[in-house]
PyMOL commands that place a pseudoatom at each C-alpha (Angstrom):
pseudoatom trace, name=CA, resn=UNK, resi=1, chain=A, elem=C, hetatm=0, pos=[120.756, -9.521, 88.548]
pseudoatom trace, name=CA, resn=UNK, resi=2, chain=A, elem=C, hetatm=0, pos=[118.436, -12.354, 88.776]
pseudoatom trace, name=CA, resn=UNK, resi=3, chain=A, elem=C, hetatm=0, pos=[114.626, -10.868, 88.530]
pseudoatom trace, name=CA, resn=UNK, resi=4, chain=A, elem=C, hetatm=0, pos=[113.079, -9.344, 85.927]
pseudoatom trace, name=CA, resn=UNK, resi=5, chain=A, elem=C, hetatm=0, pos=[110.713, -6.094, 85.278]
pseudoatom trace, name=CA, resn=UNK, resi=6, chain=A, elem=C, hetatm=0, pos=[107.280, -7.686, 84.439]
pseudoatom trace, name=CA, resn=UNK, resi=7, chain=A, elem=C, hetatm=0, pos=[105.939, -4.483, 82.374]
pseudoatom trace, name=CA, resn=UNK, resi=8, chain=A, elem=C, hetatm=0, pos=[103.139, -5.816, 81.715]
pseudoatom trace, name=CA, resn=UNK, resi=9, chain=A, elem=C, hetatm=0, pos=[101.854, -6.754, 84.989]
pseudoatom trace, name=CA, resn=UNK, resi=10, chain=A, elem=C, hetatm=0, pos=[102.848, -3.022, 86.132]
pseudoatom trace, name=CA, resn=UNK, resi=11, chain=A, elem=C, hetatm=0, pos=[101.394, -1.749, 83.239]
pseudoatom trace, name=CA, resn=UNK, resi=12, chain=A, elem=C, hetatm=0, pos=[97.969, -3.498, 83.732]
pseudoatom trace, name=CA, resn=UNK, resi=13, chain=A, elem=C, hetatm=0, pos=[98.032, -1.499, 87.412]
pseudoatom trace, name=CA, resn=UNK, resi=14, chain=A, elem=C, hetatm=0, pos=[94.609, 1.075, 87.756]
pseudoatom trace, name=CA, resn=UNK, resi=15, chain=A, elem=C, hetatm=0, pos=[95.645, 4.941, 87.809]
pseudoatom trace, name=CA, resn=UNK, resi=16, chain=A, elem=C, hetatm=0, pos=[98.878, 4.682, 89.745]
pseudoatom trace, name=CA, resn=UNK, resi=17, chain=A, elem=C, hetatm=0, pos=[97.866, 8.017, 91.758]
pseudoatom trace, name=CA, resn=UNK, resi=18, chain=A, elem=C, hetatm=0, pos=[95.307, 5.962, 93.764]
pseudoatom trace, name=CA, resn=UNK, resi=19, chain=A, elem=C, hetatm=0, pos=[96.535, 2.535, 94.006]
pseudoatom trace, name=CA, resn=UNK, resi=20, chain=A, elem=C, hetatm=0, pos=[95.776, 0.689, 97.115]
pseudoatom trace, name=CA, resn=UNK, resi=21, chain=A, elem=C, hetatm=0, pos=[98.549, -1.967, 97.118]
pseudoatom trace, name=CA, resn=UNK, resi=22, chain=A, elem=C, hetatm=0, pos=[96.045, -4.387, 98.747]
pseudoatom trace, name=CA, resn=UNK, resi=23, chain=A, elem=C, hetatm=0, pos=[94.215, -4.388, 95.980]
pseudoatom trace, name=CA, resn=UNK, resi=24, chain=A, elem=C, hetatm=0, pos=[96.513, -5.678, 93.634]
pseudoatom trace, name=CA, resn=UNK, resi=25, chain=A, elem=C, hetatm=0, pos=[97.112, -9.619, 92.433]
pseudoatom trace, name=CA, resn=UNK, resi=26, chain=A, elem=C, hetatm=0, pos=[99.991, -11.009, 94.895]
pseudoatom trace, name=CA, resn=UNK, resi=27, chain=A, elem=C, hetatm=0, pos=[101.361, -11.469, 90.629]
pseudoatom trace, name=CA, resn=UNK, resi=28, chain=A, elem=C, hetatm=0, pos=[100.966, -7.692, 90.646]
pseudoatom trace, name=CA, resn=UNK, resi=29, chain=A, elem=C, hetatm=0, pos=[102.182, -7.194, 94.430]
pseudoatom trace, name=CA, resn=UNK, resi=30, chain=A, elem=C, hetatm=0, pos=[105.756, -9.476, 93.228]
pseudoatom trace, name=CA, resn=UNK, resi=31, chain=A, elem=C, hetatm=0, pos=[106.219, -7.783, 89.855]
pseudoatom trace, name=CA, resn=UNK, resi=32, chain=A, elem=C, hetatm=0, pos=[106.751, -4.225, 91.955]
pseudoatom trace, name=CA, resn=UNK, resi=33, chain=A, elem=C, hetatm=0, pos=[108.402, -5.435, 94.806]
pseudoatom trace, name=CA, resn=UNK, resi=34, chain=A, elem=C, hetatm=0, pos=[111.228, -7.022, 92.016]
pseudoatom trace, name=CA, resn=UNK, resi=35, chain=A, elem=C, hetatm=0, pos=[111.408, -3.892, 90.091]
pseudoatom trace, name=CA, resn=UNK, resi=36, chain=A, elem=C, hetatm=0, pos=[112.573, -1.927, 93.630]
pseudoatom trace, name=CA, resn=UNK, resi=37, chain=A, elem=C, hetatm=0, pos=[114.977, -4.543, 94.117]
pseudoatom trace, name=CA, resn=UNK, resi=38, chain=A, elem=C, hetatm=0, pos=[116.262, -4.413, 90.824]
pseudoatom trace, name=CA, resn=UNK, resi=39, chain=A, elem=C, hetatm=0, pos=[116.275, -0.674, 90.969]
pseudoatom trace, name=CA, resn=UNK, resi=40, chain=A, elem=C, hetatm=0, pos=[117.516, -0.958, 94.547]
pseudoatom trace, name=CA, resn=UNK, resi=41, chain=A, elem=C, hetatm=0, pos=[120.934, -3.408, 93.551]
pseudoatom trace, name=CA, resn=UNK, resi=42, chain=A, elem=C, hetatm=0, pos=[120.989, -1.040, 90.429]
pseudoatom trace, name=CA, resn=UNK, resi=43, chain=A, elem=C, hetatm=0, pos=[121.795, 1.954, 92.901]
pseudoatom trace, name=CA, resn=UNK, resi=44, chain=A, elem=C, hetatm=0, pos=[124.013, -0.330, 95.095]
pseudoatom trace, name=CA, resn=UNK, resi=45, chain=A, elem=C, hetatm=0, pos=[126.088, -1.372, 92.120]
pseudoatom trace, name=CA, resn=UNK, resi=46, chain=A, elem=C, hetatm=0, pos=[126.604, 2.458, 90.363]
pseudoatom trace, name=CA, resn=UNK, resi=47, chain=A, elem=C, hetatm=0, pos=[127.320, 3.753, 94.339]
pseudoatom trace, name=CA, resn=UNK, resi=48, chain=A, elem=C, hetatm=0, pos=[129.871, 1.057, 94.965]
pseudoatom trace, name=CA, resn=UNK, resi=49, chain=A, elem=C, hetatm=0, pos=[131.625, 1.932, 91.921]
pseudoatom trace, name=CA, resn=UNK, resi=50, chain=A, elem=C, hetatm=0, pos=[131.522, 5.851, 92.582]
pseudoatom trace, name=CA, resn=UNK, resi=51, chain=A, elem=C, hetatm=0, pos=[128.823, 5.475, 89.190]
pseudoatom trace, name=CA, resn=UNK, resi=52, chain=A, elem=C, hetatm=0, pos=[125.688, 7.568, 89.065]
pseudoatom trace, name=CA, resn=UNK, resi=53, chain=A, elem=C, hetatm=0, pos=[122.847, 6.730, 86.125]
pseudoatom trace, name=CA, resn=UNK, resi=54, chain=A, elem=C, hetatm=0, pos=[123.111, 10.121, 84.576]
pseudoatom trace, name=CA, resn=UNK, resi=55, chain=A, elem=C, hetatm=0, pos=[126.845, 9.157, 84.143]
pseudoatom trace, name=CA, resn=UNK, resi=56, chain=A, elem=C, hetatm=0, pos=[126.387, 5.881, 82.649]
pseudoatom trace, name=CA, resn=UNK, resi=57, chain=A, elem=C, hetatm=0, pos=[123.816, 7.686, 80.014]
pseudoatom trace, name=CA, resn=UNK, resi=58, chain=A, elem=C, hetatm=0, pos=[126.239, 10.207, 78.983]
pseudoatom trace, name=CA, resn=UNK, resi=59, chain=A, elem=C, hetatm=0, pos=[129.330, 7.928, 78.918]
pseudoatom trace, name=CA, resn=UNK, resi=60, chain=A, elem=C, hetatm=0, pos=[130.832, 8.267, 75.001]
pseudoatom trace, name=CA, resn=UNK, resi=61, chain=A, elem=C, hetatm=0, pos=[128.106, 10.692, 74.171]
pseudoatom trace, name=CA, resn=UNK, resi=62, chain=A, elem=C, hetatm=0, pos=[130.445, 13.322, 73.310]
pseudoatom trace, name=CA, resn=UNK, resi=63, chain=A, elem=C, hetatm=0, pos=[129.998, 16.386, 74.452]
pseudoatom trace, name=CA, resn=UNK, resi=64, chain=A, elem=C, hetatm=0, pos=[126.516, 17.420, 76.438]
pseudoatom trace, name=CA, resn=UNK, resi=65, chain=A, elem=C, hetatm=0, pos=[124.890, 19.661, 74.556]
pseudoatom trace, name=CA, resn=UNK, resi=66, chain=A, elem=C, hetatm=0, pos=[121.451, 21.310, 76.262]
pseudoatom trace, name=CA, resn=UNK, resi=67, chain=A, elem=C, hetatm=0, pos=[118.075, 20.084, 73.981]
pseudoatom trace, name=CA, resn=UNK, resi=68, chain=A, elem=C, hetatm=0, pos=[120.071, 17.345, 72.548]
pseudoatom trace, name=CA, resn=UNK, resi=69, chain=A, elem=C, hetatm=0, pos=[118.403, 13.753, 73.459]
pseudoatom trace, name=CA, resn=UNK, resi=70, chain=A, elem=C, hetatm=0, pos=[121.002, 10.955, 75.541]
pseudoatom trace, name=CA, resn=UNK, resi=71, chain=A, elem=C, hetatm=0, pos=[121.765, 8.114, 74.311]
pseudoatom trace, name=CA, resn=UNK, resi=72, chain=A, elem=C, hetatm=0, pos=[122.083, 10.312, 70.746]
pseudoatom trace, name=CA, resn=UNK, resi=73, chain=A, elem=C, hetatm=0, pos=[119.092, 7.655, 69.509]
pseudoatom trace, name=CA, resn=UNK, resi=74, chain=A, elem=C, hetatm=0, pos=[116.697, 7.248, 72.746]
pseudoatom trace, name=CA, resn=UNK, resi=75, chain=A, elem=C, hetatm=0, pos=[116.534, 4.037, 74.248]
pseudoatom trace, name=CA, resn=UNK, resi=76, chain=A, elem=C, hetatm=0, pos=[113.295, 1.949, 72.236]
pseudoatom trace, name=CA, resn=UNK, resi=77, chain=A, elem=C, hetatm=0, pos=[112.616, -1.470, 73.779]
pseudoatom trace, name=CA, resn=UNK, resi=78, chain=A, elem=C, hetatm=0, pos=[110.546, -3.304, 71.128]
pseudoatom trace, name=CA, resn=UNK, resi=79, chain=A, elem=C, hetatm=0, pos=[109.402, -6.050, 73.388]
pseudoatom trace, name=CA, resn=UNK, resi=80, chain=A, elem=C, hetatm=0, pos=[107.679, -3.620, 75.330]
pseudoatom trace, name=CA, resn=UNK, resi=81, chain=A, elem=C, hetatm=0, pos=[107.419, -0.676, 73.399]
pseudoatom trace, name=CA, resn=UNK, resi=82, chain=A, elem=C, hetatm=0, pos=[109.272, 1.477, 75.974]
pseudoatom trace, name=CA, resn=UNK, resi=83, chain=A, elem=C, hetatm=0, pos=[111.459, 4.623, 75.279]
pseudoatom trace, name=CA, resn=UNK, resi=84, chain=A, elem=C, hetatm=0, pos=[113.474, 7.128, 76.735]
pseudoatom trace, name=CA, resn=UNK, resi=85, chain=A, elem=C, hetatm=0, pos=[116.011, 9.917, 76.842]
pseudoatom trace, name=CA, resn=UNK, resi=86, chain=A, elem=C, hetatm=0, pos=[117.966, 12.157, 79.105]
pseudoatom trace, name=CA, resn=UNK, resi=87, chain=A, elem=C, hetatm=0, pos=[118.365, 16.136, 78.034]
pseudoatom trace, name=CA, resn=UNK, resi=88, chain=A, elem=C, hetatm=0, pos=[118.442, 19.509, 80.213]
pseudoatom trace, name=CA, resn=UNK, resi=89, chain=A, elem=C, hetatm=0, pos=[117.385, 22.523, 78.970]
pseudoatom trace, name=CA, resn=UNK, resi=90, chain=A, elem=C, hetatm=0, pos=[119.022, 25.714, 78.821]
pseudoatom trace, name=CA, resn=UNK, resi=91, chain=A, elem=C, hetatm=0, pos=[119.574, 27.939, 82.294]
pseudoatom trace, name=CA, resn=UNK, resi=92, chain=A, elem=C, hetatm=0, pos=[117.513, 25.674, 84.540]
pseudoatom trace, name=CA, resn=UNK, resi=93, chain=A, elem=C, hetatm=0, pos=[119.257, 26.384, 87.717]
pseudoatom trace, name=CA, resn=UNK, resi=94, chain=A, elem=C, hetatm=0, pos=[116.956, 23.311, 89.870]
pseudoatom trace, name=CA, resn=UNK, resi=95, chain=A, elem=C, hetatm=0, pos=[118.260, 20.448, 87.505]
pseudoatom trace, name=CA, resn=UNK, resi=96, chain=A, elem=C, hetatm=0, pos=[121.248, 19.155, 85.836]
pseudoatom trace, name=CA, resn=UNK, resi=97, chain=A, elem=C, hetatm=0, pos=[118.509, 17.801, 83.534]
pseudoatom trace, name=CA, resn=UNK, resi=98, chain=A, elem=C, hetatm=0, pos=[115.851, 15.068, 83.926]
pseudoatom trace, name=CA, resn=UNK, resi=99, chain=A, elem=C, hetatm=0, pos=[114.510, 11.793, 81.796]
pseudoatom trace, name=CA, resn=UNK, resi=100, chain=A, elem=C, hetatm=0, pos=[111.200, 11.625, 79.820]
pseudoatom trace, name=CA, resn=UNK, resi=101, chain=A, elem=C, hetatm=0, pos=[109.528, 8.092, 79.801]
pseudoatom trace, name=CA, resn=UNK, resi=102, chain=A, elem=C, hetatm=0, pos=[107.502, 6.689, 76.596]
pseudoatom trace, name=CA, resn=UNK, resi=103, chain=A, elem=C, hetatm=0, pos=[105.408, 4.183, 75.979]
pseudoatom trace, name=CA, resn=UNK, resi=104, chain=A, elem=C, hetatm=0, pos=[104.274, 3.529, 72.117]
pseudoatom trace, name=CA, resn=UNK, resi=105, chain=A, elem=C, hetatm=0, pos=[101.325, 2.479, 70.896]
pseudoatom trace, name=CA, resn=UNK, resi=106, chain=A, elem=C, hetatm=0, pos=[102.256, -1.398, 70.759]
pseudoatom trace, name=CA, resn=UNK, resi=107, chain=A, elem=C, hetatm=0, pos=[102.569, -1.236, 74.478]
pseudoatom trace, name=CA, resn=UNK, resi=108, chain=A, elem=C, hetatm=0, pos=[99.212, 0.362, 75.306]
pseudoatom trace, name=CA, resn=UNK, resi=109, chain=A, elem=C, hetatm=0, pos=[96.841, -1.637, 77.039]
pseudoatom trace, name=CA, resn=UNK, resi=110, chain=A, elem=C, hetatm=0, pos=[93.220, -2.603, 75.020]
pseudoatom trace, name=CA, resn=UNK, resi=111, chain=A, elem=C, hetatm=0, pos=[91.306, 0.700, 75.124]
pseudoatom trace, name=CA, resn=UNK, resi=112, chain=A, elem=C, hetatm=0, pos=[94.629, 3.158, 76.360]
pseudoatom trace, name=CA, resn=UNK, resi=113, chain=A, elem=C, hetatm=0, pos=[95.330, 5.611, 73.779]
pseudoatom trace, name=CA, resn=UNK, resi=114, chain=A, elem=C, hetatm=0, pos=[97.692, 8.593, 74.237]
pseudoatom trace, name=CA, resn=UNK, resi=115, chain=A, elem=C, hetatm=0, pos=[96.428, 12.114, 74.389]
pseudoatom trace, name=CA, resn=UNK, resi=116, chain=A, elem=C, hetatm=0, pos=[96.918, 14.419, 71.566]
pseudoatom trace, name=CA, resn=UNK, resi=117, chain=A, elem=C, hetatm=0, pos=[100.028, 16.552, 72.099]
pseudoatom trace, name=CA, resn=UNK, resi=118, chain=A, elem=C, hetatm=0, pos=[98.783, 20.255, 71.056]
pseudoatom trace, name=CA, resn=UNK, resi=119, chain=A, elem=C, hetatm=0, pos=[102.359, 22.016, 71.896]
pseudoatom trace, name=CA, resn=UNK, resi=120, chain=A, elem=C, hetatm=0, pos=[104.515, 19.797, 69.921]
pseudoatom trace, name=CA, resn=UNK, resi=121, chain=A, elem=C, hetatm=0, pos=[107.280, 22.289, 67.815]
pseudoatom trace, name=CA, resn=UNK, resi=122, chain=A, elem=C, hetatm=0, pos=[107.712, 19.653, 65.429]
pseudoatom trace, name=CA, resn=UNK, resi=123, chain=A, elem=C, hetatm=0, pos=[105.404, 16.837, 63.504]
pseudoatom trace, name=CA, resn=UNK, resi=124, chain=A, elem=C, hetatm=0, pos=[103.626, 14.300, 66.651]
pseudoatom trace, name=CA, resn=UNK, resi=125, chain=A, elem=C, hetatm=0, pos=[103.631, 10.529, 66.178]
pseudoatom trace, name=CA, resn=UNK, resi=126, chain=A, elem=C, hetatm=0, pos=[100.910, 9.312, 65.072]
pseudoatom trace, name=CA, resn=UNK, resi=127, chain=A, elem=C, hetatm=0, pos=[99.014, 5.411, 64.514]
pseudoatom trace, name=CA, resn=UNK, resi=128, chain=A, elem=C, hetatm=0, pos=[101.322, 2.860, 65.094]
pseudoatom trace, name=CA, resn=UNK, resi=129, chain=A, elem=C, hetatm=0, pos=[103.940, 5.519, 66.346]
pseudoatom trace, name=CA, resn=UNK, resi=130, chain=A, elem=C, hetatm=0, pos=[101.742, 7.219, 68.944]
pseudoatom trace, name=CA, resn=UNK, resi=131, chain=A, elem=C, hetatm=0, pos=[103.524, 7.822, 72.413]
pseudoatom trace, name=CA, resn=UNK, resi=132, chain=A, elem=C, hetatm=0, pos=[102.397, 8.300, 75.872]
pseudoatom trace, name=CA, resn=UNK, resi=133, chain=A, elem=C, hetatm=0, pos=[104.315, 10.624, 78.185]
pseudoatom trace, name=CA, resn=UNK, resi=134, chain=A, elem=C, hetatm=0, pos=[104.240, 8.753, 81.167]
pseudoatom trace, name=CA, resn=UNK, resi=135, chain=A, elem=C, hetatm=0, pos=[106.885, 10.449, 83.396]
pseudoatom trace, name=CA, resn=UNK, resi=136, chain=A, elem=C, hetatm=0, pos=[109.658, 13.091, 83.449]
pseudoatom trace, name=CA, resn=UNK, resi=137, chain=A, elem=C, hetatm=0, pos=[112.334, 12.614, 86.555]
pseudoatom trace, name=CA, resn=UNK, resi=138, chain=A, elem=C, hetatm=0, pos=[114.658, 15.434, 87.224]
pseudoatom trace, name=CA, resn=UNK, resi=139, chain=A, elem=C, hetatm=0, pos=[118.468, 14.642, 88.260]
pseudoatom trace, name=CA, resn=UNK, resi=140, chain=A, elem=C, hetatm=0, pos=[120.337, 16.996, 90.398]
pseudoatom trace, name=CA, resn=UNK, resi=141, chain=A, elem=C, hetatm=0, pos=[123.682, 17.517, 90.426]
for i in range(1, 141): cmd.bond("trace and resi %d" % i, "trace and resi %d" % (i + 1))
show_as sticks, trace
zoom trace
């Protein structure tokens, strides 16, 4: 591929519920329209090959094991201070399983911190460590 994701152009975009494009920088406006192409010639490329993205996260994970995080470490990008994983949880019917999206605490903008998570089962990160929940995307079959 030739472009590149400009996080931190999308990133500096106001509450992405009630974006009106034509309010963005055309710097904004570009850094979008190459992410869909990138994610556009990513789908071309897995379809072409009879690939899918939930295949490619699994591929020499062993065996897939329900609650268990894909790849076994998460994917951390320290540039931009990105993570995620793939799992499914147990008897969901709707979903083979879906994707959680991170961002740490490195990557917030000035004056962005995440919200407290109250439901956590185990110990939250915290400071440096903190992480935003940005998305969850559900894969079907």
């Amino acid at each position: 591929m030739t472009s590149t994701l400009h996080c931190e152009s999308i990133l500096a975009l106001p509450s992405l519920a009630a974006v009106d494009l034509r309010s963005l920088s055309s710097e904004q406006r570009a850094a979008l329209r190459a992410a869909g192409q990138d994610l556009r010639e990513c789908e071309r490329v897995l379809k072409k090959g009879g690939l899918n993205v939930v295949g490619e996260v699994l591929k020499a994970q062993g065996d897939f094991v329900e609650m268990t995080h894909y790849p076994h470490d998460n994917v951390f990008d320290t540039e931009t201070h990105s993570q995620y994983y793939y799992h499914a949880h147990r008897g969901s019917a709707l979903e083979h399983g879906h994707f959680h999206t991170f961002l740490r605490a490195g990557g917030m903008p000035v004056g962005v911190a995440p919200v407290d998570n109250t439901q956590a089962s185990e110990p939250w990160p915290q400071g440096d460590d903190a992480i935003c929940h940005l998305v969850a995307m559900a894969m079907d079959a």
